[in-house]
Backbone bond lengths (Angstrom), bond angles and torsions (degrees), N, CA, C in turn:
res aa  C-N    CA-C-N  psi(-1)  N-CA   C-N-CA  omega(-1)  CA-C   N-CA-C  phi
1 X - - - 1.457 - - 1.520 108.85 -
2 X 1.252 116.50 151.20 1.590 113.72 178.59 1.486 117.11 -96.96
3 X 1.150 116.58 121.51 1.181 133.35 -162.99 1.796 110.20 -62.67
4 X 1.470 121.54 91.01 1.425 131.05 157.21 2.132 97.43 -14.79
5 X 2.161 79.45 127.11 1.327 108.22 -172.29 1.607 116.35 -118.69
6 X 1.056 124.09 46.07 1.681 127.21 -155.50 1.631 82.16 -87.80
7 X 1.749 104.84 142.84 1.473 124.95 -159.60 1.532 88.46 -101.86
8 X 0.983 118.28 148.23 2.318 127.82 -132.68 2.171 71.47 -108.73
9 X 1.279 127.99 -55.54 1.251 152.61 -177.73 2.137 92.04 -26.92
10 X 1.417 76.79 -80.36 1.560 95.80 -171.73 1.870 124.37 -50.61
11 X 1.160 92.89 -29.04 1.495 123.36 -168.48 1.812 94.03 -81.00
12 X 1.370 121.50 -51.10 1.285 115.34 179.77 1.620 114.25 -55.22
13 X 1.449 110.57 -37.47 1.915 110.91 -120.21 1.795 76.95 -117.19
14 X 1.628 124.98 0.15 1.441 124.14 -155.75 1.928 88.89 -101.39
15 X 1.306 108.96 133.83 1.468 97.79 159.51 1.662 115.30 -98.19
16 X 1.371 110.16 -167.66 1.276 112.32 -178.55 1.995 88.97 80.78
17 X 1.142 135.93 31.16 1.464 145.69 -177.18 0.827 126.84 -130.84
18 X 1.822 144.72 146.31 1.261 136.26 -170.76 1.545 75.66 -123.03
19 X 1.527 126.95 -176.97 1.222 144.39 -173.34 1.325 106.36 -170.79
20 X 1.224 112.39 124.50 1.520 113.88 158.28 1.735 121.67 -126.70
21 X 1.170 118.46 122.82 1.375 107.06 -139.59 1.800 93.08 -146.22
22 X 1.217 122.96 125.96 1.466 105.22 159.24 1.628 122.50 -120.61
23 X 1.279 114.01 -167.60 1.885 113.19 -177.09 1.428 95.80 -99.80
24 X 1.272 92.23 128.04 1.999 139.21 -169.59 1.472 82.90 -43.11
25 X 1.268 125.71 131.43 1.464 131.00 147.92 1.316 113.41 -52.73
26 X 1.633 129.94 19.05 1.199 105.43 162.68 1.624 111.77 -136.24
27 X 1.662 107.73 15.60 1.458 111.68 159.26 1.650 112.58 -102.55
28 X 1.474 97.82 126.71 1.537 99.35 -179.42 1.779 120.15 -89.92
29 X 0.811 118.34 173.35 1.192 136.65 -178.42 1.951 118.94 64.22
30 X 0.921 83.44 21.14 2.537 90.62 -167.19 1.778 84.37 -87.84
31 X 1.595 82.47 126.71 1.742 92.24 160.38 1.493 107.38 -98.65
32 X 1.695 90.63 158.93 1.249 90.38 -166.02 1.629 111.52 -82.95
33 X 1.563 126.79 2.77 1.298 145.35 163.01 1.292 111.00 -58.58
34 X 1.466 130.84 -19.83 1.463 117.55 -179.88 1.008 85.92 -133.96
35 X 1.410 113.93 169.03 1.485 139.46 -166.70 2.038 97.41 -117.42
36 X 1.818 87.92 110.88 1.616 95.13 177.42 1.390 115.69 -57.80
37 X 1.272 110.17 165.16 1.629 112.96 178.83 1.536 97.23 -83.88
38 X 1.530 87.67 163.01 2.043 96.99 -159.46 1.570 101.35 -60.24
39 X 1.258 99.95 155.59 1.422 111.75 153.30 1.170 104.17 95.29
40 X 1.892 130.92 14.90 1.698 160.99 163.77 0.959 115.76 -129.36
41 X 1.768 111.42 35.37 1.586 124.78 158.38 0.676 136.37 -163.73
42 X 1.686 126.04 125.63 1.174 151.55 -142.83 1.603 85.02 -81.13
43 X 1.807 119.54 127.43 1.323 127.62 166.47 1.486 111.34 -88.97
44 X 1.595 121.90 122.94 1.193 123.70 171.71 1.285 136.45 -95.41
45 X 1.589 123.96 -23.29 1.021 151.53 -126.45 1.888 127.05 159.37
46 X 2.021 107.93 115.06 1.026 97.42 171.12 1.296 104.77 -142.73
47 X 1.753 114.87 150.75 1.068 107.11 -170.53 1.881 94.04 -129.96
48 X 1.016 128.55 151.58 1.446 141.36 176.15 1.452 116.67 -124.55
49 X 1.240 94.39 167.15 1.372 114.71 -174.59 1.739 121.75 -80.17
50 X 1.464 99.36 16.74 1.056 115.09 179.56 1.644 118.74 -96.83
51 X 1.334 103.33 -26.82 1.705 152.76 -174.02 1.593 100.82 75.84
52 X 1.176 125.98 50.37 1.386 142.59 165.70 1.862 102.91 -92.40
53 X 1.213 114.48 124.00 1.190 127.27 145.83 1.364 126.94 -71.87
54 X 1.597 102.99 159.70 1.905 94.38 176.67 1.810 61.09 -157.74
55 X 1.589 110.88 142.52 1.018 142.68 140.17 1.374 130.42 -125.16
56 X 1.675 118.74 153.63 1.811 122.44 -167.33 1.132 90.72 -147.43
57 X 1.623 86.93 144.21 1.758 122.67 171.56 1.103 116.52 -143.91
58 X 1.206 121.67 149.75 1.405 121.00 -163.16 1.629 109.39 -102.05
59 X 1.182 115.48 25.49 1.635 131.82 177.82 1.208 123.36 -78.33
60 X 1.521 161.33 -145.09 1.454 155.33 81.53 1.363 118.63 -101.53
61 X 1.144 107.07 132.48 1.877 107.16 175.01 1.503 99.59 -79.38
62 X 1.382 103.59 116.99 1.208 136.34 172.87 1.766 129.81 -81.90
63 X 1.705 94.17 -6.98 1.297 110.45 162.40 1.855 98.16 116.21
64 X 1.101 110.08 5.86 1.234 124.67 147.98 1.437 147.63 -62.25
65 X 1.192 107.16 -9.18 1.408 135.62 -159.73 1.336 130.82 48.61
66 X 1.049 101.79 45.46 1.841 103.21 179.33 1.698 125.12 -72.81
67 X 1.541 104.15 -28.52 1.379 88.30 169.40 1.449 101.99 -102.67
68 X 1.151 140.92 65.29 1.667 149.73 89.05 1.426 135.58 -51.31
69 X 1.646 100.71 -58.41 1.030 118.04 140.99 1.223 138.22 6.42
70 X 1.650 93.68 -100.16 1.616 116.22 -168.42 1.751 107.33 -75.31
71 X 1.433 102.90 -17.39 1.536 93.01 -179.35 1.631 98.48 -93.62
72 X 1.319 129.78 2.82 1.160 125.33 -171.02 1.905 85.65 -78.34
73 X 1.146 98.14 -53.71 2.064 114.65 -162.15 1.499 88.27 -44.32
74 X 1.542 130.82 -64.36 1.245 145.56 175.95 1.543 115.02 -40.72
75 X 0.595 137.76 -70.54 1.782 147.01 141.95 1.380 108.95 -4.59
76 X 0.911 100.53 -71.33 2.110 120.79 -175.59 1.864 82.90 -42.69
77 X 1.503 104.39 -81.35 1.679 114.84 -131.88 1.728 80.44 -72.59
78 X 1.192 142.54 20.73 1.497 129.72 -165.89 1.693 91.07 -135.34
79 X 0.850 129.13 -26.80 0.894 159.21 -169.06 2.044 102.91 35.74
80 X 1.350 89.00 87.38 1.961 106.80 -164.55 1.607 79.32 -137.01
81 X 1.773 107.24 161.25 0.897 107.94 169.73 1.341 131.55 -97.75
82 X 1.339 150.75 136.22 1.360 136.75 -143.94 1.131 142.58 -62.47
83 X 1.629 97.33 -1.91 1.278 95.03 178.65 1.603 116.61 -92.38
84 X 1.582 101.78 8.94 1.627 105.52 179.30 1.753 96.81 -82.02
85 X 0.777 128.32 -5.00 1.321 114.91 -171.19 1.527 126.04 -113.00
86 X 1.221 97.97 151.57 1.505 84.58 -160.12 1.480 106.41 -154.62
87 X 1.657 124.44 122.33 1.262 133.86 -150.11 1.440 103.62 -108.82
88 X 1.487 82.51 144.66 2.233 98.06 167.72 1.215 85.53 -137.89
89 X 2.135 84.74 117.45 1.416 106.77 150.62 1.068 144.30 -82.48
90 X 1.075 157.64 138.79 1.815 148.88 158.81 1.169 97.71 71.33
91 X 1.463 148.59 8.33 1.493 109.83 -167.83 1.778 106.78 -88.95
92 X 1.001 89.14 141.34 1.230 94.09 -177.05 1.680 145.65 -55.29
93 X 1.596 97.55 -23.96 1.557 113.74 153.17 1.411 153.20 -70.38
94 X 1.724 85.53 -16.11 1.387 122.17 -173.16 1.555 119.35 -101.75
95 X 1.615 94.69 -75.59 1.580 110.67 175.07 1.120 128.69 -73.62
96 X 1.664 99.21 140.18 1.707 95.44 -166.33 1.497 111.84 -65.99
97 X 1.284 99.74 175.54 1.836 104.95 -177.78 1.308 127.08 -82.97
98 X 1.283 116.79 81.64 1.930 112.40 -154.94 1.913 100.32 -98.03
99 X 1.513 110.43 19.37 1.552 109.43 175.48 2.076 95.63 73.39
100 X 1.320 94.19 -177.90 1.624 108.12 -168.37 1.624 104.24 -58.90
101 X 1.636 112.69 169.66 1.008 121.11 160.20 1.541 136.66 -99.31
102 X 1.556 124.77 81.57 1.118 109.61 -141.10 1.498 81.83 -128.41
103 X 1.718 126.69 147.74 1.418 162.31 170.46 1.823 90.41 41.79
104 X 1.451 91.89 -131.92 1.724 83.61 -169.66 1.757 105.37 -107.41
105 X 1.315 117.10 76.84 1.370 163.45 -159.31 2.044 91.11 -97.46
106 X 1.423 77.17 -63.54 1.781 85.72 -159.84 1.553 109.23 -39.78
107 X 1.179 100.03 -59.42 1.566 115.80 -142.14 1.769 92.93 -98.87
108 X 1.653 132.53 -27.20 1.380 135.21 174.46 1.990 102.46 -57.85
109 X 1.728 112.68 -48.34 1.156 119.79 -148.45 1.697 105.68 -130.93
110 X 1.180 117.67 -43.69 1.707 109.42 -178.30 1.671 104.69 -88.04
111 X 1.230 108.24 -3.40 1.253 100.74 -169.16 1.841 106.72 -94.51
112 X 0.803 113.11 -26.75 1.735 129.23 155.20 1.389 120.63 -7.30
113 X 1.815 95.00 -89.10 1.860 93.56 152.39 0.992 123.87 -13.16
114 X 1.452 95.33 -99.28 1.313 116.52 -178.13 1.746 118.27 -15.65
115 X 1.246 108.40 -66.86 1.503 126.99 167.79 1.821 106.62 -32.14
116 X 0.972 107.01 -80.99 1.547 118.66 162.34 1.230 124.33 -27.40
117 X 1.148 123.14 -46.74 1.587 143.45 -166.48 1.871 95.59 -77.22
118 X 1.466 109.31 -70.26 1.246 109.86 157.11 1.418 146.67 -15.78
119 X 1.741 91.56 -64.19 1.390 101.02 169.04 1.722 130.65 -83.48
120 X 1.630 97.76 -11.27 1.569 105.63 -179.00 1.921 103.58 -83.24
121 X 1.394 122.84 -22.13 1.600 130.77 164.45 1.543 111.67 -50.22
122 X 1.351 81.10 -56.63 1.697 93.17 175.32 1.457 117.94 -51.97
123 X 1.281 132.53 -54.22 1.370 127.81 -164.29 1.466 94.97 -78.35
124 X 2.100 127.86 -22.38 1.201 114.06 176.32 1.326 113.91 -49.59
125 X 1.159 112.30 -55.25 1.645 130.15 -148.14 1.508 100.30 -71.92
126 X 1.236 111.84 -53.96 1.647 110.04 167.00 1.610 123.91 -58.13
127 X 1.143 112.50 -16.82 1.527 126.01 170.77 1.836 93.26 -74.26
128 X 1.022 118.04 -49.90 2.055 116.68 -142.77 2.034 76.76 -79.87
129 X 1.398 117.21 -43.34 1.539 111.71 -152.27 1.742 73.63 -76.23
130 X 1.169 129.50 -94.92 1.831 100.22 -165.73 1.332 149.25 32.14
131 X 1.480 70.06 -85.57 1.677 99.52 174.36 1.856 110.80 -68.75
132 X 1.330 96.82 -14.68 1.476 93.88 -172.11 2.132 100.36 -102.20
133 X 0.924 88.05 -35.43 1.710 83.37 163.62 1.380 135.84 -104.32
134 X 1.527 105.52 18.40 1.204 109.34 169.61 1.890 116.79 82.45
135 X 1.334 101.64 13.91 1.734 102.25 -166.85 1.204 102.42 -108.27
136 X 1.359 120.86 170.44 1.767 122.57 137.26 1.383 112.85 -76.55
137 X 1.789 101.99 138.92 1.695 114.94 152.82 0.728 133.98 -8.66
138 X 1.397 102.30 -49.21 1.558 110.34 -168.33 1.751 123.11 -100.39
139 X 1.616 108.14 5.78 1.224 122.09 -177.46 1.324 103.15 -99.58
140 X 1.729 120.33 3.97 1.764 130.63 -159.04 1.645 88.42 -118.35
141 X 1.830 80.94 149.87 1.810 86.91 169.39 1.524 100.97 -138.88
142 X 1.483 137.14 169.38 1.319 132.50 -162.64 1.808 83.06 -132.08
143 X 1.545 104.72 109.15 1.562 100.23 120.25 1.329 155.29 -161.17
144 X 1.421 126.25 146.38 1.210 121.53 -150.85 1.034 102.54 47.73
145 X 1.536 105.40 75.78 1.376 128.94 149.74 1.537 115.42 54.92
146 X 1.439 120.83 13.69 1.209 121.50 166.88 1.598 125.50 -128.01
147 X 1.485 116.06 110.78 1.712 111.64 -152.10 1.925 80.20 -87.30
148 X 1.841 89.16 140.69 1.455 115.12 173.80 1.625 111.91 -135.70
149 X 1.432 125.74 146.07 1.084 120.63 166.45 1.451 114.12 -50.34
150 X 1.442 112.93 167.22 1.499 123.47 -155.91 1.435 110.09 -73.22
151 X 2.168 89.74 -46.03 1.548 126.93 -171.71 1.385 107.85 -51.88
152 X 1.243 105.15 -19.31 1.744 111.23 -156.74 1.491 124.62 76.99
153 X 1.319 116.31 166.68 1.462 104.22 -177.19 1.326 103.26 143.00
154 X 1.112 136.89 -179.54 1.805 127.99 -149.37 2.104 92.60 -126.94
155 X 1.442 100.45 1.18 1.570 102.75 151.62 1.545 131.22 -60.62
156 X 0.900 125.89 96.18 1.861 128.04 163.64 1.462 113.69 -157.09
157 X 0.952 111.81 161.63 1.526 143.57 -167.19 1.759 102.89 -124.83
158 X 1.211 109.37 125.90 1.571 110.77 163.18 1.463 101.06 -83.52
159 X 1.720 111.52 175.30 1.217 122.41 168.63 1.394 118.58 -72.82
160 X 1.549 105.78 -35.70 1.961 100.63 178.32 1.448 101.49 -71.13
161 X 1.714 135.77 -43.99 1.358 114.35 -168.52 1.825 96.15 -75.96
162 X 1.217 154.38 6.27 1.416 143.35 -175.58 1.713 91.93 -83.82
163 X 1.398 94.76 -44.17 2.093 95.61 -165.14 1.383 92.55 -95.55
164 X 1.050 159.45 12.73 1.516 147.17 141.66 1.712 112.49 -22.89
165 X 0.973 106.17 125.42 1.893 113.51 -178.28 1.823 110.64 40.45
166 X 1.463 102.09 31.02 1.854 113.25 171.23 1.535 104.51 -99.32
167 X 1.330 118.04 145.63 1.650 112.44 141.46 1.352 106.62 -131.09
168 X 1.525 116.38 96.18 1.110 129.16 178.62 1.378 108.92 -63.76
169 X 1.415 148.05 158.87 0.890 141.27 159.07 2.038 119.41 -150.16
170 X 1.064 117.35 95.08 1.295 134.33 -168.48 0.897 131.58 -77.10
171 X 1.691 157.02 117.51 1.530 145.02 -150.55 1.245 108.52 -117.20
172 X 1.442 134.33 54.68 1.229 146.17 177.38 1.652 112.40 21.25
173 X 1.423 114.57 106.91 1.406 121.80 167.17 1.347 110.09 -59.01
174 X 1.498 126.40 142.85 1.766 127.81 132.71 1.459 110.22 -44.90
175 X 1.380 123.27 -57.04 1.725 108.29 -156.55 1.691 106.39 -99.31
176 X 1.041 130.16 -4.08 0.966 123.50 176.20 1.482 125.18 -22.44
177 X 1.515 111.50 110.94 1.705 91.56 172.11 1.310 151.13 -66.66
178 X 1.278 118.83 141.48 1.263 106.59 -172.85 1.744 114.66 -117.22
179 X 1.428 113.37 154.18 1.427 108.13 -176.53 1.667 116.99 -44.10
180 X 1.047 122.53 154.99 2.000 132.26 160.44 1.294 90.68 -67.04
181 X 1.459 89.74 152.39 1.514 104.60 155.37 1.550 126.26 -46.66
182 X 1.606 98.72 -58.18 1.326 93.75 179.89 1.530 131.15 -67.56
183 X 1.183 125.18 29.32 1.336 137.08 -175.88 1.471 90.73 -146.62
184 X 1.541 134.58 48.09 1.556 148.69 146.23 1.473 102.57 -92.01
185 X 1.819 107.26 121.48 1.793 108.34 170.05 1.310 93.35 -123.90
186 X 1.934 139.35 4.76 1.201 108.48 138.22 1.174 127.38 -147.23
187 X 1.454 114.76 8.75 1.817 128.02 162.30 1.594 95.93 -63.18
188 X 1.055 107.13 114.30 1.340 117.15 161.11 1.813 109.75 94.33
189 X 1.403 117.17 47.25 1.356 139.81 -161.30 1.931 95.64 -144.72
190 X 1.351 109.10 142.06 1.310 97.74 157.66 1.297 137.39 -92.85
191 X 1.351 118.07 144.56 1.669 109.18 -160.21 1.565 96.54 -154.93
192 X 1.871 105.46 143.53 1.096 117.70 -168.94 1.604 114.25 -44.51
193 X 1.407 151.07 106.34 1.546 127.83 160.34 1.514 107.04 -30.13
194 X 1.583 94.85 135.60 1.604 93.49 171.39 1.584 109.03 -111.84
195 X 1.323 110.24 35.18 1.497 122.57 164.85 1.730 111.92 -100.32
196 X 1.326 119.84 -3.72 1.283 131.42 -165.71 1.449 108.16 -84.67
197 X 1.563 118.66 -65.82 1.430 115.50 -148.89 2.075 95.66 -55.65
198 X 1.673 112.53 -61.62 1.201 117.42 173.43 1.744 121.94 -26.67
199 X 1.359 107.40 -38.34 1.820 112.62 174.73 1.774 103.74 -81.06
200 X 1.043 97.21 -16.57 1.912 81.55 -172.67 1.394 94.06 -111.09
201 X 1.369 139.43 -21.52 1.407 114.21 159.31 1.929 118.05 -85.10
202 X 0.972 103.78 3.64 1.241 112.93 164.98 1.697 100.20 75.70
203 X 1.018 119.19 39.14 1.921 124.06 155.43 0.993 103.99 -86.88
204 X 1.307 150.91 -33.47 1.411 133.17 -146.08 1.367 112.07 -87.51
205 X 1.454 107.39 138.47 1.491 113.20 -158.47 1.342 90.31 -106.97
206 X 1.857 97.67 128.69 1.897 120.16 179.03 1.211 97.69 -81.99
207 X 1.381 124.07 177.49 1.238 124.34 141.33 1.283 140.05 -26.82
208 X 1.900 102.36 -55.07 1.501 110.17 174.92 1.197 133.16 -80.53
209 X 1.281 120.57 15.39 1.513 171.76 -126.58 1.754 92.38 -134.69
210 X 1.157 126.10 -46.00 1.405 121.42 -149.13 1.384 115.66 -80.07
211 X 1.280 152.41 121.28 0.938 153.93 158.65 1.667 132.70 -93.65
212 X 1.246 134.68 119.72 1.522 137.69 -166.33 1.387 109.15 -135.59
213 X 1.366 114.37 133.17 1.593 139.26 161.30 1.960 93.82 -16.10
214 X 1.626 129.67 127.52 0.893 142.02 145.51 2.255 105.87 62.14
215 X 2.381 95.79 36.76 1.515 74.11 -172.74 1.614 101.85 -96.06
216 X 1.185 113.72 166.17 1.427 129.76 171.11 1.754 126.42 -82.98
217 X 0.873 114.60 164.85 1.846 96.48 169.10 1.835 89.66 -143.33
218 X 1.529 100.46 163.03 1.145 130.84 -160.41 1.191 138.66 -160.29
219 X 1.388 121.21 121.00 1.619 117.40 -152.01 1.517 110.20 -117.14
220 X 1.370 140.80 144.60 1.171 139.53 161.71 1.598 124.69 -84.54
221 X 1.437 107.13 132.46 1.833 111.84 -178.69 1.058 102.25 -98.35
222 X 1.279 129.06 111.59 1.557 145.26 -167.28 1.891 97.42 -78.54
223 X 1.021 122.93 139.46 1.512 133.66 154.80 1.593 105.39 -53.04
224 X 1.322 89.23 176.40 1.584 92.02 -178.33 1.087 120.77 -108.00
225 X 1.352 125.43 -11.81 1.489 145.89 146.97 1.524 119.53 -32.17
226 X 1.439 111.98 -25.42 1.870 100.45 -165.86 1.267 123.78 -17.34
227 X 1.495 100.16 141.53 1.544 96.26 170.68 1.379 112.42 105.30
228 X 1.704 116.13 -33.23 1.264 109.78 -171.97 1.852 105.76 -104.54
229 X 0.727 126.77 78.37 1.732 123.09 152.06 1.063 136.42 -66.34
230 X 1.182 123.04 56.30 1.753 144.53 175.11 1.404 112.87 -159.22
231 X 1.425 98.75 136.06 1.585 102.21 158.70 1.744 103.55 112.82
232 X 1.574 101.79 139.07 1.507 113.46 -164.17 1.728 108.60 -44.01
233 X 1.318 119.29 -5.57 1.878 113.52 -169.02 1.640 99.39 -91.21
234 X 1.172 106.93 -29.60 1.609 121.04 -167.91 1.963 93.29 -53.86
235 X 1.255 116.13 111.91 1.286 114.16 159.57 1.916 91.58 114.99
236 X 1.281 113.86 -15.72 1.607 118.55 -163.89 1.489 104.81 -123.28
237 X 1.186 134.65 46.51 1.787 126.37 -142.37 1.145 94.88 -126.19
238 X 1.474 129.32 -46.09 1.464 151.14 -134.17 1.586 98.34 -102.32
239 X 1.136 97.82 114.11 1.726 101.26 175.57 1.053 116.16 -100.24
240 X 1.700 131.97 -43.05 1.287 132.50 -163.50 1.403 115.99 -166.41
241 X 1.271 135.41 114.66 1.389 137.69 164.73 1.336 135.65 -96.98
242 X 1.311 117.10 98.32 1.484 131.17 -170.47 1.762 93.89 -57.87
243 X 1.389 112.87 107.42 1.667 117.25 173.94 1.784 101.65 -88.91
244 X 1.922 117.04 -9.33 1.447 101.97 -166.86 1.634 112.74 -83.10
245 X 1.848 91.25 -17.61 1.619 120.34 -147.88 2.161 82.95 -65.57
246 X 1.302 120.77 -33.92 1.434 119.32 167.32 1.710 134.65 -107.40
247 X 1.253 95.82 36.45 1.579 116.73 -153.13 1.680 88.35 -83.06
248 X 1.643 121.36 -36.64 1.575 131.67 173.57 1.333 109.01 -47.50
249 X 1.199 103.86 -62.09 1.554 91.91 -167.05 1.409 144.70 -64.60
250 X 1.033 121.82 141.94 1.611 137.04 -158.96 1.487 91.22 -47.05
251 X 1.819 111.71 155.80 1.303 103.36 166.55 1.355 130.97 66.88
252 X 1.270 112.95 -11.04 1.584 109.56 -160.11 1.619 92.79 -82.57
253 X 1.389 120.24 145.59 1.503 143.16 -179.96 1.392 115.47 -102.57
254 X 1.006 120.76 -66.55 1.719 129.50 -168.21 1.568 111.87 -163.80
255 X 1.562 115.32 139.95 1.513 117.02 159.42 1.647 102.76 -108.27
256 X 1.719 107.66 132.87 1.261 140.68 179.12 1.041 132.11 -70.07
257 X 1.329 158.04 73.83 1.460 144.22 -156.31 1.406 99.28 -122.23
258 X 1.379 116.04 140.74 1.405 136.68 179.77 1.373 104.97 -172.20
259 X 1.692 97.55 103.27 1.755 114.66 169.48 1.470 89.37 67.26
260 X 1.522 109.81 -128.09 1.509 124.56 170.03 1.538 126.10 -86.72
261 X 0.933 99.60 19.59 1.772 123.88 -178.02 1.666 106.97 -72.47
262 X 1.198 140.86 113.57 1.222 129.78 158.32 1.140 106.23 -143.05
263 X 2.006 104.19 123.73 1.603 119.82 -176.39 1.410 90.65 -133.84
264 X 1.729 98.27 160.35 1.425 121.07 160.36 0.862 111.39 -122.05
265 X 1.808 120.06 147.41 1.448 124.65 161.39 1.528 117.26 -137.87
266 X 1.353 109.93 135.08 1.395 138.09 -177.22 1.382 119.13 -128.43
267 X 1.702 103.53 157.11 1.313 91.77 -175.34 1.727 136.70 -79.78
268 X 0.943 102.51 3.35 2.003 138.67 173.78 1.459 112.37 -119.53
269 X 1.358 105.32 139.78 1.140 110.55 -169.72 1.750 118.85 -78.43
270 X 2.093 90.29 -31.50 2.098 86.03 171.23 1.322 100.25 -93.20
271 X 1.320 143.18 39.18 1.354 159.22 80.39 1.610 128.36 7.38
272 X 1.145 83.63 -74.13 1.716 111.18 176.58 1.356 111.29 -72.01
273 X 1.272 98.33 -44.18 1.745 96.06 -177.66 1.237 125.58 -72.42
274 X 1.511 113.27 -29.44 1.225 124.22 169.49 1.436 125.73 -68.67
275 X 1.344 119.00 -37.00 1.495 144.69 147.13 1.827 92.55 -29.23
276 X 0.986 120.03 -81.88 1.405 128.22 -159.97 1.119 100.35 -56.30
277 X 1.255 149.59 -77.65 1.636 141.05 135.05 1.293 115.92 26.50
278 X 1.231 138.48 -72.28 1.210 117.89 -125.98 1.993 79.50 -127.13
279 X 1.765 127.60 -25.11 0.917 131.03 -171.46 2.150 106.83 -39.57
280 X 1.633 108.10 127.83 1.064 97.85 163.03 1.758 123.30 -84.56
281 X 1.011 117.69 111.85 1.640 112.05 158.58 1.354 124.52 -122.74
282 X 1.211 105.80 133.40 1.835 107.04 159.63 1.192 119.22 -111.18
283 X 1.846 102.03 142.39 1.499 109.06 -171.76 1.626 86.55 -124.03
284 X 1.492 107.06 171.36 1.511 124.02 -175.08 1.684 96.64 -67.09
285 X 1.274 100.81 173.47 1.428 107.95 -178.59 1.293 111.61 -63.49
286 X 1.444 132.56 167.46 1.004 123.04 163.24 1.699 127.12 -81.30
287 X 1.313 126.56 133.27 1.213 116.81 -176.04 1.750 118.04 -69.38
């Protein structure tokens, strides 16, 4: 599937938007009382006047299902139904920086935020309809995305008419509350992966799948050692790389050397491979 591209620019400066956003774990000193200048905050969460969600994590579903998942957590604390929501993973312009994605990482620890971020929109929006119908908070209930008194009654507000001509903008609490479990109607429910239909009709774009304006491909020439990573030769092996011994072949770009590093790159990938093939190198004996 192709990974949703909403421009981080547009998303700030657009009203009719909620935002939940905090300061980048890697600018120091920002209180969380003022709102940093752009481009020193991690985006968590957006909601529009459309009542479309967009939530980000800085993870990749690896075929695990995490962005099911994480929009399930999002769903819950928003309390919209899931198919309004809609996740960007990992990209790098967007999502904040939560480090690698490794075992169940995602959803124990990056998914937190997120959770938070969710649930701190929520208490906005039920705060703005309040004030807009004259109630207490706490006399309002949200669903599917439309806060109504408790009593009932033909009073409610959706979320797109609450943010109509708003640009909310929110600095992600630590304590913010979040729902109990036992008041979950779909974290922890089964629900179709929506990473599936795209893999079984065969759209979904892999990695090796990817194509970019002016990209290259590139192959690694393994030593003859594999396997062994220890010991004073590791990094010292590589004596000499004949760059002419592939100077023929079509396409060919550059040969790579670093320490014990030897890559080729060309502009085709059985290019590259062939490059790697036929490249002469000698390394020291093996120990």
């Amino acid at each position: 599937m192709n990974e949703p591209r909403p421009d981080r620019e547009q998303i700030l400066a657009a009203s009719g938007t909620l935002c939940v956003l905090r300061p980048a774990q890697s600018v120091a000193g920002l209180q969380r009382s003022a709102m940093p200048k752009d481009g020193a905050l991690d985006l968590f969460l957006l909601v529009d006047d459309t009542g479309a969600v967009t939530a980000f994590n800085g993870h990749v579903d690896l075929g695990t299902g995490i962005r099911t998942a994480l929009a399930q957590i999002v769903a819950e604390e928003l309390d919209v139904a899931l198919d309004r929501v809609t996740m960007v993973l990992g990209h790098t312009g967007l999502a904040p920086n939560q480090g690698a994605t490794i075992a169940s990482d995602s959803i124990q620890v990056s998914a937190q935020p997120l959770r938070r971020a969710a649930a701190q929109a929520r208490h906005r929006l039920v705060a703005l309809a309040a004030e807009a119908l004259g109630l207490e908070a706490d006399a309002l209930e949200v669903e599917d995305g439309i806060v109504c008194p408790r009593d009932g009654g033909n009073a409610g507000l959706s979320y797109g008419e609450l943010l109509t001509g708003r640009a909310e903008r929110l600095l992600l609490s630590d304590d913010v509350p979040v729902k109990p479990a036992s008041a979950h109607r779909i974290v922890g429910r089964r629900v179709p992966r929506v990473d599936i239909p795209a893999k079984a009709t065969g759209s979904f774009t892999y990695v090796h799948d990817v194509r970019v304006p002016g990209m290259l491909h590139g192959r690694v020439v393994r030593p003859p050692y594999a396997g062994i990573d220890a010991g004073d030769f590791v990094g010292r092996s590589l004596i000499r790389v004949d760059e002419a011994s592939v100077a023929h072949i079509p396409g060919m770009v550059a040969v790579v050397t670093m320490g014990d590093f030897v890559g080729v790159v060309a502009e085709r990938e059985e290019q590259a491979a062939e490059a790697a093939r036929r490249l002469k190198v000698e390394w020291k004996p093996t120990p």
